[in-house]
N, C-alpha and C positions, 0 to 999 in steps of 0.2 A: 504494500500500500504506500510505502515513500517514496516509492520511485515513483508510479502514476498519480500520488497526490503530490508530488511538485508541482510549485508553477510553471507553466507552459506542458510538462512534459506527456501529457494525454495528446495535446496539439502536435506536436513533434509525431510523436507513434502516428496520430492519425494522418500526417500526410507524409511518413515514411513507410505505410505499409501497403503505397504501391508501386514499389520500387527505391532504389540510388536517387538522391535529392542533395544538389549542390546549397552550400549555407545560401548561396544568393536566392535560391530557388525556398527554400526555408522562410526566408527573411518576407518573402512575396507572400508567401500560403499564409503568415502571421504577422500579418502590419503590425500589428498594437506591441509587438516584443520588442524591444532594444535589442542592439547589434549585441551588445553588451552581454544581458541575459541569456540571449540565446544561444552565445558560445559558452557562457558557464556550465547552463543546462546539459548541451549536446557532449562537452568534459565530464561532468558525472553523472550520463545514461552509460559512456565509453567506458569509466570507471566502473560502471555498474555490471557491465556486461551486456548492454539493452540494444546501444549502438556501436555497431564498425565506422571505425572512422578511415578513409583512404583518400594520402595523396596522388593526384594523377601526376603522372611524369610530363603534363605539359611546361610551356612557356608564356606568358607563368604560369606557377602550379594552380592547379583548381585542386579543391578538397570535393571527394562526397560523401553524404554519410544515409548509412542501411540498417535495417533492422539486423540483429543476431536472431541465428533462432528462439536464443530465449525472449529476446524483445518480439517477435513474432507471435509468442504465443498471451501475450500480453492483448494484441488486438481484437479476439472474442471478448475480452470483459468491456475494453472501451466500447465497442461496438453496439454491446447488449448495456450500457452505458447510453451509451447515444441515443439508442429505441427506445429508452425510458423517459427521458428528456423531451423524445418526440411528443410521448402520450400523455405526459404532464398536462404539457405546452396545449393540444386539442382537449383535453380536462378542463384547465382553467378556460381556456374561451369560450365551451360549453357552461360552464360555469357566470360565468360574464355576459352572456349574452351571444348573440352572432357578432363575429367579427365583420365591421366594413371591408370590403379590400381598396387595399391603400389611407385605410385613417389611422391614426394616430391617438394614446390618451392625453387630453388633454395635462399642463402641469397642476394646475386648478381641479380638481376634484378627482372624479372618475368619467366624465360626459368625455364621449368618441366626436374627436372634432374629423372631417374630410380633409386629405390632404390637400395641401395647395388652399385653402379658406381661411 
């Protein structure tokens, strides 16, 4: 559980578990990380055993980084993780009422403003 409750590190699994993904390519699939964090993170999943890290013998070198089989077998919990997330998510807005498509809650209460109004 410490490894997949890091921060970012469910993020990472999930978009290295379709394939070799270069940090630049990382850095895209998760806007919101820092250059910063994300290299921490991706240092102890490697420490952990979760991610291979490899340099390519280009000019200059590119890095990319893979799941290990052990971090492979990590992506059924995220996954069935994520299904549950999904069915929260259509709960509460059967709960709330029908969602508009494309409104927004307002910051003012709970009233559904249209977006663009």
């Amino acid at each position: 559980m410490s490894i997949i409750g890091g921060a970012w590190a469910p993020n990472v699994i999930w978009y290295l578990r379709g394939g070799p993904r270069r940090f630049s390519e990382l850095r895209a699939d998760i806007p919101l990380v820092s250059p910063k964090v994300l290299t921490t993170r991706l240092r102890e999943m490697e420490e952990d055993g979760v991610v291979l890290r490899r340099v390519m013998p280009t000019s200059p070198p590119s890095v990319e980084y893979e799941l290990t089989p052990l971090g492979a077998r990590l992506v059924p919990a995220i996954e069935a993780i994520a299904e549950v997330g999904e069915e929260l998510k259509k709960t509460r807005a059967k709960k709330r009422g029908k969602a508009i498509p494309g409104a927004r809650e307002s910051f003012r209460g709970r009233r559904r403003v249209a977006a663009g109004s």
